[in-house]
SERO-4910 file (N, C-alpha, C, O; in steps of 0.05 Angstrom, whole numbers):
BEGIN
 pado doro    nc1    nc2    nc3   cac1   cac2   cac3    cc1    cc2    cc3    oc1    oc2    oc3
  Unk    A    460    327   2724    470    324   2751    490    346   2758    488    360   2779
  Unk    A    509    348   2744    528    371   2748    513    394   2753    514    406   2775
  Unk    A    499    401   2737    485    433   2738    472    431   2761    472    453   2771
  Unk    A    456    409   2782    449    417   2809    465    416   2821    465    434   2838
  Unk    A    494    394   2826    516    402   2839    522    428   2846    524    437   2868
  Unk    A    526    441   2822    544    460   2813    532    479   2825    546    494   2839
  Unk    A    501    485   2823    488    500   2833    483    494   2863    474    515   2874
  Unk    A    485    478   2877    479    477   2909    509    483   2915    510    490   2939
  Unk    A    535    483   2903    562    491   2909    563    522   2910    573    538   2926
  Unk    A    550    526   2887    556    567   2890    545    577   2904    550    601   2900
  Unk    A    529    575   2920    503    578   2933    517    573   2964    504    576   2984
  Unk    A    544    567   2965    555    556   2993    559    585   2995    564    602   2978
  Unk    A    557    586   3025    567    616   3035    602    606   3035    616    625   3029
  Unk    A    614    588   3039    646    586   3040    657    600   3009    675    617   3007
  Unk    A    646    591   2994    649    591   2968    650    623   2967    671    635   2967
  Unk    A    624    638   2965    623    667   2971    644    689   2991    655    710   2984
  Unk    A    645    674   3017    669    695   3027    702    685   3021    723    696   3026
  Unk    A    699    658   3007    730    653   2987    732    680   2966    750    697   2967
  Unk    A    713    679   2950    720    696   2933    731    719   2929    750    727   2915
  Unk    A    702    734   2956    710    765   2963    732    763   2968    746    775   2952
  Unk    A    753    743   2999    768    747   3008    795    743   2977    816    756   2978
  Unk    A    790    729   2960    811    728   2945    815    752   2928    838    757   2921
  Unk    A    791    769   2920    787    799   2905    796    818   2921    808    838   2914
  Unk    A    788    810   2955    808    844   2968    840    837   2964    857    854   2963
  Unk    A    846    806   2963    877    809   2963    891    816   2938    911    828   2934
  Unk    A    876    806   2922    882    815   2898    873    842   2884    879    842   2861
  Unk    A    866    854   2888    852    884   2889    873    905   2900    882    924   2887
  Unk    A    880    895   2927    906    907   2937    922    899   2937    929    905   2960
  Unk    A    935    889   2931    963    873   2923    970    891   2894    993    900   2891
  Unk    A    952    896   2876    962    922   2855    963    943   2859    976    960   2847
  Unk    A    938    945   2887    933    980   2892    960    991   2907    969   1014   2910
  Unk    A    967    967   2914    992    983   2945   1016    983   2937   1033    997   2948
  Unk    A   1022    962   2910   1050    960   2894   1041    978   2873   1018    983   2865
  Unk    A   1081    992   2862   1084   1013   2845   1086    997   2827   1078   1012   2809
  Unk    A   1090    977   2816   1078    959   2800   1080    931   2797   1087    913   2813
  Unk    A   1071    932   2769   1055    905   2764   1064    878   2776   1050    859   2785
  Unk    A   1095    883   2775   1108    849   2776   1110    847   2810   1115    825   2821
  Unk    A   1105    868   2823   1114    865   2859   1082    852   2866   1078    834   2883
  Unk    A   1061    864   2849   1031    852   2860   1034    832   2854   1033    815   2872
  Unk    A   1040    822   2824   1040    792   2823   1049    772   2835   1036    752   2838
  Unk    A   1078    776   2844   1088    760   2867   1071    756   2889   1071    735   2902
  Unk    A   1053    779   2896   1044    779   2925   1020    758   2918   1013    742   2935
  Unk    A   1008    758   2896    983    743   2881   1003    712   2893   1001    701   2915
  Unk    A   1021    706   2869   1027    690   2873   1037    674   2899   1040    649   2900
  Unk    A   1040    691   2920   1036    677   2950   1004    675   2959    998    675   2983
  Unk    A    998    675   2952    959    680   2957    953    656   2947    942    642   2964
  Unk    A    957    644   2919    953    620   2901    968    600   2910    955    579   2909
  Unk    A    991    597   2921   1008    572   2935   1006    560   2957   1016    539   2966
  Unk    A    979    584   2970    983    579   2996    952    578   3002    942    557   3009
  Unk    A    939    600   3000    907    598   3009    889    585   2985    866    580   2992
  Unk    A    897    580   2956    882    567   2942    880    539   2946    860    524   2945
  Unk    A    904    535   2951    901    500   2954    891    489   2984    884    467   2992
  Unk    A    896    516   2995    878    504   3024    851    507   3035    841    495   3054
  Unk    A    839    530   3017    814    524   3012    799    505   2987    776    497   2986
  Unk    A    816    503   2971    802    478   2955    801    449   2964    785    432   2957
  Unk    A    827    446   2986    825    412   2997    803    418   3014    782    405   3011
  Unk    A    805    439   3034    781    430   3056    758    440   3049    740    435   3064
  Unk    A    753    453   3030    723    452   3020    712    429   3011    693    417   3022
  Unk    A    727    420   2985    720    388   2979    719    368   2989    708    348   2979
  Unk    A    735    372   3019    730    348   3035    701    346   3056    687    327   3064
  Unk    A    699    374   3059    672    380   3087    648    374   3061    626    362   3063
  Unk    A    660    387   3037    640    378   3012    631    353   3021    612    351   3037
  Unk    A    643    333   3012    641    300   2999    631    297   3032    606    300   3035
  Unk    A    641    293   3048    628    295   3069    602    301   3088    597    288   3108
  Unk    A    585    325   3075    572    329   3083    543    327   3064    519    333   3067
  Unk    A    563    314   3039    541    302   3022    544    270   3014    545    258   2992
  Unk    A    547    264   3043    541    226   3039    521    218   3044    522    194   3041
  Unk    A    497    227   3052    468    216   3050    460    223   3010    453    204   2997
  Unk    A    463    248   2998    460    247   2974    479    226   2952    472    214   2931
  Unk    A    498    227   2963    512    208   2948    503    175   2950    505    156   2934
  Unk    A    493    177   2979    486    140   2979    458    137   2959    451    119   2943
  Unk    A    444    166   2968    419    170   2951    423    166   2921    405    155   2908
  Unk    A    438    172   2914    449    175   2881    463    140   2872    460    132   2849
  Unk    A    475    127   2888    480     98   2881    457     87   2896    469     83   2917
  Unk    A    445     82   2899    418     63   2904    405     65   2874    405     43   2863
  Unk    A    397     84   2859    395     89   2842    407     81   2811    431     84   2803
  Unk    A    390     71   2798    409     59   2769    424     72   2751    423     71   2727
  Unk    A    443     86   2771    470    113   2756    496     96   2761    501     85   2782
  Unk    A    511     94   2741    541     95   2749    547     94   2771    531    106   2786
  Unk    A    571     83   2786    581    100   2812    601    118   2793    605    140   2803
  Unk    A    616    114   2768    628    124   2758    627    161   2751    642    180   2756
  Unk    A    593    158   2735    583    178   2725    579    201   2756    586    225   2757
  Unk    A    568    183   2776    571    199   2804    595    208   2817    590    229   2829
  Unk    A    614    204   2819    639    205   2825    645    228   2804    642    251   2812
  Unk    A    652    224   2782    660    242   2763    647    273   2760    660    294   2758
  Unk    A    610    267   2759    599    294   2765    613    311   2786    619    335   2784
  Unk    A    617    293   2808    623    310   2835    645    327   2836    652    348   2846
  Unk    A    658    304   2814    697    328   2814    695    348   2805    706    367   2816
  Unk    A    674    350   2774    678    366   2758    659    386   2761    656    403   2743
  Unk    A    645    387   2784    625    408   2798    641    426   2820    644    450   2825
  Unk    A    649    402   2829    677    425   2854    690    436   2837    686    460   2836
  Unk    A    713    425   2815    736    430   2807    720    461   2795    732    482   2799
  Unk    A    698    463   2783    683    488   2769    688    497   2778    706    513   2772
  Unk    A    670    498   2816    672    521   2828    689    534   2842    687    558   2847
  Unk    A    709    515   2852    737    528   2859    747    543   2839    750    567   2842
  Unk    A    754    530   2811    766    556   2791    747    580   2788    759    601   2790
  Unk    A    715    581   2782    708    603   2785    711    624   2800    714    647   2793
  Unk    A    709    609   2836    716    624   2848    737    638   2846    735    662   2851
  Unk    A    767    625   2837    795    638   2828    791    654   2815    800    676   2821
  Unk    A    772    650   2789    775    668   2769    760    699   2770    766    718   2757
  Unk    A    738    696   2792    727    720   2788    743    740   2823    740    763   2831
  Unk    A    756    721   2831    765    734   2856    808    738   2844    826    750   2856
  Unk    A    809    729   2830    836    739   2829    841    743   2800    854    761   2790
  Unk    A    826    717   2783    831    721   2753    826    748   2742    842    756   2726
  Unk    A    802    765   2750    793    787   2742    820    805   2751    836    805   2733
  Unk    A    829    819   2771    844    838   2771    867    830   2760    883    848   2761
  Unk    A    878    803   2748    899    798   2730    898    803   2708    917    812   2698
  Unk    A    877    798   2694    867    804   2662    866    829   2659    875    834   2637
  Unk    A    855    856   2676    860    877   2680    886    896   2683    893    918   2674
  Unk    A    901    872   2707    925    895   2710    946    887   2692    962    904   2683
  Unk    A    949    852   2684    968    840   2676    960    827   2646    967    805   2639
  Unk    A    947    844   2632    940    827   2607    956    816   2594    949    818   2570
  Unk    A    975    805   2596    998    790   2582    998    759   2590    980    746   2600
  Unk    A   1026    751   2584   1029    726   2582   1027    716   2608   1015    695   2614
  Unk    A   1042    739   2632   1051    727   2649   1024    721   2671   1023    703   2688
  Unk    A   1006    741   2665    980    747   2685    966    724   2665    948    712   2676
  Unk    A    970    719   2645    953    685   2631    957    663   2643    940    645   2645
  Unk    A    982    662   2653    992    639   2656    990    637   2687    991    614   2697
  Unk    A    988    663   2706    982    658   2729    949    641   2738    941    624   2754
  Unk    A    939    658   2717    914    649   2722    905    620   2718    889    606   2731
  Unk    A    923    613   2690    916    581   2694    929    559   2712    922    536   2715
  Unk    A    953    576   2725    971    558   2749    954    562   2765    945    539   2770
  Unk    A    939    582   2779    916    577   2795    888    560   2792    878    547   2810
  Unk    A    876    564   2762    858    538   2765    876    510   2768    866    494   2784
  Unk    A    896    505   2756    906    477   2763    907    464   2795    900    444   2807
  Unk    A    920    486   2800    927    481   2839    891    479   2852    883    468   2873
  Unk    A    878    494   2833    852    494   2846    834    463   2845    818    454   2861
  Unk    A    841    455   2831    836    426   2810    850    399   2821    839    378   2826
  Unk    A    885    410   2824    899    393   2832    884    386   2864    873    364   2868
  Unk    A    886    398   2875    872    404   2908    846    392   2920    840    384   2943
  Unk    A    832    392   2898    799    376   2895    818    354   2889    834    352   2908
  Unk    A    822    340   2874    827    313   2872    839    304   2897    829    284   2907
  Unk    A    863    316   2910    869    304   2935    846    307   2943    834    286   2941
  Unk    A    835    322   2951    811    319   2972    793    296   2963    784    282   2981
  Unk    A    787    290   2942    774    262   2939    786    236   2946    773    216   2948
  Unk    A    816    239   2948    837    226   2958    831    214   2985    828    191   2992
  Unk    A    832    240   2998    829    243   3027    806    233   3042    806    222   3064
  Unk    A    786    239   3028    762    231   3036    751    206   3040    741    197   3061
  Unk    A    755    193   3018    748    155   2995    767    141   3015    766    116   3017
  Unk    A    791    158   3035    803    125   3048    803    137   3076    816    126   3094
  Unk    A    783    163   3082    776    160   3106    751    158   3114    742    179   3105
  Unk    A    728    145   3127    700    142   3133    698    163   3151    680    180   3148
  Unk    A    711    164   3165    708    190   3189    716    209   3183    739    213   3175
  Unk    A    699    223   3185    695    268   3173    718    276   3186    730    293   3173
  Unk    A    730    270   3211    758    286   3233    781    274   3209    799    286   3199
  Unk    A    774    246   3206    807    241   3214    812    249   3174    835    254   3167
  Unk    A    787    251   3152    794    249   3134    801    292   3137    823    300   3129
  Unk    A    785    308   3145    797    332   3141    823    329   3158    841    342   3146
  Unk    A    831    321   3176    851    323   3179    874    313   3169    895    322   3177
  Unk    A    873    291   3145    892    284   3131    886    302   3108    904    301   3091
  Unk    A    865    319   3102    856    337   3082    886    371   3090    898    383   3071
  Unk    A    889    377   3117    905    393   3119    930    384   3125    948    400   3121
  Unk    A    938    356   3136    962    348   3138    975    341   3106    999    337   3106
  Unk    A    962    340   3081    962    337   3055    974    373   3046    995    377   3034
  Unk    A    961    389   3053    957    409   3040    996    421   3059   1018    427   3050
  Unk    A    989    419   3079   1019    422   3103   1038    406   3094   1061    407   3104
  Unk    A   1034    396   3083   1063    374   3073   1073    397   3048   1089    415   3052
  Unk    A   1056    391   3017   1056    413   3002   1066    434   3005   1087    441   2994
  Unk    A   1053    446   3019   1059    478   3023   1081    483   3040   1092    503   3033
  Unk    A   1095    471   3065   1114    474   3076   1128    455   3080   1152    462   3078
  Unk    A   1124    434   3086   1146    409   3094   1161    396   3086   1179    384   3096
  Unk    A   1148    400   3051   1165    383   3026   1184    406   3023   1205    395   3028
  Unk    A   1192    435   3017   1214    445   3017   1238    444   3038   1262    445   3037
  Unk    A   1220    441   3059   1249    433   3084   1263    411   3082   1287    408   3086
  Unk    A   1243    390   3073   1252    363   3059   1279    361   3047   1300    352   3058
  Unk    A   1274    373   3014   1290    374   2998   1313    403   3004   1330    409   2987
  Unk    A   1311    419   3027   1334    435   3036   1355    412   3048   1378    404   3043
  Unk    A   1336    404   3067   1354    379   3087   1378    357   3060   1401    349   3062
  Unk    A   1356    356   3039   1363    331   3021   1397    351   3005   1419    346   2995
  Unk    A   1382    373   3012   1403    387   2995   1436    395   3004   1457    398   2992
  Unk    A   1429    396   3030   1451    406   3050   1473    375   3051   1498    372   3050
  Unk    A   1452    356   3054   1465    330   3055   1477    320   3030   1494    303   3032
  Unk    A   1472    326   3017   1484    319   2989   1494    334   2981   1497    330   2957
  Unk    A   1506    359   2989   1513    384   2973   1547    375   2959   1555    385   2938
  Unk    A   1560    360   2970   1584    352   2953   1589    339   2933   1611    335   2923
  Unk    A   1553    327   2919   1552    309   2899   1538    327   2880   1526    346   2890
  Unk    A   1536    323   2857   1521    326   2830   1491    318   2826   1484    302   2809
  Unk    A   1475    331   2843   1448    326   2850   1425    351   2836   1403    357   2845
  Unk    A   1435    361   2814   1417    376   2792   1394    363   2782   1370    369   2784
  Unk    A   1409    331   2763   1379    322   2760   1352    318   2782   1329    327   2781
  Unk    A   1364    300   2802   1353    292   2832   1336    326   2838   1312    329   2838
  Unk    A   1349    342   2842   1331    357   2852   1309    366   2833   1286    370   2843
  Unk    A   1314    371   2801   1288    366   2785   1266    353   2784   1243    360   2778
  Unk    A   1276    325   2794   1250    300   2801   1239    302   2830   1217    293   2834
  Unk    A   1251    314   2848   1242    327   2871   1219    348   2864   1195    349   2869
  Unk    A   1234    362   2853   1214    387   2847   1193    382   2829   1180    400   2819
  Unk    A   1188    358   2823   1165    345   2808   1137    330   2830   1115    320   2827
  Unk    A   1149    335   2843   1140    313   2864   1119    332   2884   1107    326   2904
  Unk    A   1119    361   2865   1101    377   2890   1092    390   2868   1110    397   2852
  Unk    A   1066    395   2862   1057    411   2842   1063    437   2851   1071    453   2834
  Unk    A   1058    448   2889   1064    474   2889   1085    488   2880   1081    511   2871
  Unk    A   1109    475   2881   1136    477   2870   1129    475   2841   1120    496   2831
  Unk    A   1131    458   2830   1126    464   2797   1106    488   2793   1111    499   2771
  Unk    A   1085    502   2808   1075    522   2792   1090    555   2803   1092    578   2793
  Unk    A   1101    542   2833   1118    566   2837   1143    571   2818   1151    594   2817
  Unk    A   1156    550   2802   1181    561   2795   1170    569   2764   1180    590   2757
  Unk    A   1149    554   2741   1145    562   2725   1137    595   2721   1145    607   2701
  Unk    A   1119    607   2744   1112    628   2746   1138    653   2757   1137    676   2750
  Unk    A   1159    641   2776   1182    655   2771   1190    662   2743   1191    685   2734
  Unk    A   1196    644   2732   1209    644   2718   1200    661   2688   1215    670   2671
  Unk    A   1171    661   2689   1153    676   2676   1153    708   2685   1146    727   2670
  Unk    A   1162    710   2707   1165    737   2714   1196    745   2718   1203    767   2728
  Unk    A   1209    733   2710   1239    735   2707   1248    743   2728   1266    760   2728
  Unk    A   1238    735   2752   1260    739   2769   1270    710   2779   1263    704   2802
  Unk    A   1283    696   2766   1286    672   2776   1315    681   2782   1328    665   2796
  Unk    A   1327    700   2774   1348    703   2782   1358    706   2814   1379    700   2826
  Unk    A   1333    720   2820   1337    717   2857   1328    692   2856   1306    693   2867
  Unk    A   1333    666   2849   1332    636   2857   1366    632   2858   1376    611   2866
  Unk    A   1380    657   2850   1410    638   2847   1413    616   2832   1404    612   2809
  Unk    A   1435    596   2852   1444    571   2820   1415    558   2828   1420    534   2821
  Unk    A   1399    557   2835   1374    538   2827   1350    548   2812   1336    535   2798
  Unk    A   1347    581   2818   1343    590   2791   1355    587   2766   1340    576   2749
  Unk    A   1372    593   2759   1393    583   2738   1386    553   2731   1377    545   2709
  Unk    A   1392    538   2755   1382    501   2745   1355    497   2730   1353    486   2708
  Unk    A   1335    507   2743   1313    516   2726   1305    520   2707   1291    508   2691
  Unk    A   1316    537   2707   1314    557   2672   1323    547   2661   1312    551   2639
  Unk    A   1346    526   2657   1357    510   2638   1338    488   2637   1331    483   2613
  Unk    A   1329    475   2650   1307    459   2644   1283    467   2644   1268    457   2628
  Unk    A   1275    483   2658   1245    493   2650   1237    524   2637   1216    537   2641
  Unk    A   1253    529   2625   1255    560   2617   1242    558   2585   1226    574   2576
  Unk    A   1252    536   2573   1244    530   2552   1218    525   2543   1202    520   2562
  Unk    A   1207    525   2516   1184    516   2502   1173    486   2516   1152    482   2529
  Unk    A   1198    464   2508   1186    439   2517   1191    440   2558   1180    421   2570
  Unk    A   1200    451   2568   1200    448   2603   1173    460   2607   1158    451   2623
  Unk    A   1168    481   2592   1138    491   2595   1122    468   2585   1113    453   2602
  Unk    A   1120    466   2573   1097    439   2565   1103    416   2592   1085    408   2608
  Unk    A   1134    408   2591   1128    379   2608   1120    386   2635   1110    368   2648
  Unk    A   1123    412   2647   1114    419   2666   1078    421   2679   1066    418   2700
  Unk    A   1074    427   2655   1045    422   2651   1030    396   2653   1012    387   2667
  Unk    A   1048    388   2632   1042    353   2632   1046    344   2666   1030    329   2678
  Unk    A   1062    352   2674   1056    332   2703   1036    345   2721   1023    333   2738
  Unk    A   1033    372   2716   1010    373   2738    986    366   2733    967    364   2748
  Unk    A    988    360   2699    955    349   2690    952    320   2706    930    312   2716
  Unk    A    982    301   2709    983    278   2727    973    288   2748    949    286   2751
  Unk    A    991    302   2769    972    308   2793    950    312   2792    939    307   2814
  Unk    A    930    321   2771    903    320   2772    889    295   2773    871    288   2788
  Unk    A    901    277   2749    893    246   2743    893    232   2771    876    226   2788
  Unk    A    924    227   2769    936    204   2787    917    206   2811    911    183   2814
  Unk    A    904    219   2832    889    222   2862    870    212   2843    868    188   2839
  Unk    A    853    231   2830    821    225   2821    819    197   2816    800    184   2825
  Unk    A    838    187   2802    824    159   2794    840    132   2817    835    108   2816
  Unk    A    858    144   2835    856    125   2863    832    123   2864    817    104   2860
  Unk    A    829    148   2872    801    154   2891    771    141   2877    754    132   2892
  Unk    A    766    141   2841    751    131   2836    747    100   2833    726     86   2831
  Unk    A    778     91   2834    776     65   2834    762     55   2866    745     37   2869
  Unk    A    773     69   2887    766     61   2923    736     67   2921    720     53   2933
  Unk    A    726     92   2900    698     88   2907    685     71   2895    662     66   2903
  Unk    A    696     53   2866    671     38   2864    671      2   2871    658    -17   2863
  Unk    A    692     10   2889    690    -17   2900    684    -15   2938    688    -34   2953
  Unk    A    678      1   2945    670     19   2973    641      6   2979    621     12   2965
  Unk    A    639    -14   3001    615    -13   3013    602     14   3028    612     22   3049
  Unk    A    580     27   3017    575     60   3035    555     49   3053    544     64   3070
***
């Protein structure tokens, strides 16, 4: 089942001009910087921002526009489980492929090190993390409008609303001892966890100031690198299996 998924997914023309469009940015983003570490930053605004927003609303117009196959597939004596599951792990493929041959390639090339390794796998995660909300999004809305539109009001929170958030949280509290608090904040958004690990991998966390600094003392390390990981592997879990629990108790 995956392998025809997988194959009627690559075969999407969205899928195809994602890619190209992610290979010219990344293509030029090394060609136009004198080097390595100024393209990567610019990579890394490309990954925070247009990866995760084409992986929620693909997956959602996805699941969406394959609910006659899916009802087709539970009428049938399959799992809803085994169905559900194929579906993640057919998107989740092709979004990271897509990453990988549209941005992973000119990283492995320009950046063969740790830090262009580690970009690349903060990008399949966000690619991954992003499909699961979108299955999120989808399983508790019946209607195609209102679920893509909680598909980009998801991705708009993320990407911009939760840092104004925790500025606001910050300004207001700034006379108290709120270091830990803003760590568990900064847990609370995978974009943020893969933006500061990847600063910090490129050493400039120092233009973060004292919250760079806060950082690096907690996440600079062997084990902050691991637990950091560890939670966005949650963000991958924690949606998918809402969402698988709502689908197999879902009249379709």
């Amino acid at each position: 089942m995956i392998k025809i998924i997988l194959s009627d997914i690559l075969k999407n023309k969205i899928i195809a001009i994602y890619t190209i469009v992610l290979s010219i940015l990344s293509w030029s983003s090394f060609g136009m910087e004198d080097n390595t570490a100024k393209g990567m930053l610019t990579i890394l605004n490309v990954i925070l921002f247009t990866v995760p927003l084409v992986s929620i609303l693909f997956s959602t117009i996805y699941i969406y526009n394959s609910a006659e196959f899916i009802e087709l597939l539970v009428s049938q004596p399959i799992k809803r489980t085994k169905i559900w599951r194929n579906l993640f792990i057919s998107l989740s493929l092709a979004t990271s492929i897509a990453f990988f041959i549209g941005a992973g390639l000119p990283l492995l090339i320009y950046s063969p090190d740790t830090s262009g390794g580690i970009m690349m796998i903060i990008g399949v995660f966000i690619s991954i993390i992003f499909v699961s909300l979108a299955f999120l999004s989808a399983i508790f809305n019946r209607d195609k409008a209102k679920g893509i539109g909680s598909a980009i009001l998801i991705w708009l929170f993320f990407a911009l609303l939760f840092d104004g958030l925790v500025l606001f949280f910050l300004f207001q509290f700034s006379d108290y001892p709120i270091e830990k608090p803003m760590i568990f904040l900064t847990s609370l958004n995978p974009i943020d966890l893969a933006r500061i690990q990847m600063l910090l991998h490129l050493d400039v966390s120092a233009m973060m100031g004292y919250t760079g600094a806060l950082f690096k003392e907690y996440f600079g390390n062997f084990i902050g690198f691991i637990i950091s990981f560890i939670l966005l592997i949650i963000w991958i879990i924690t949606p998918y299996f809402i969402s698988l629990k709502k689908f197999n108790t879902k009249d379709l």
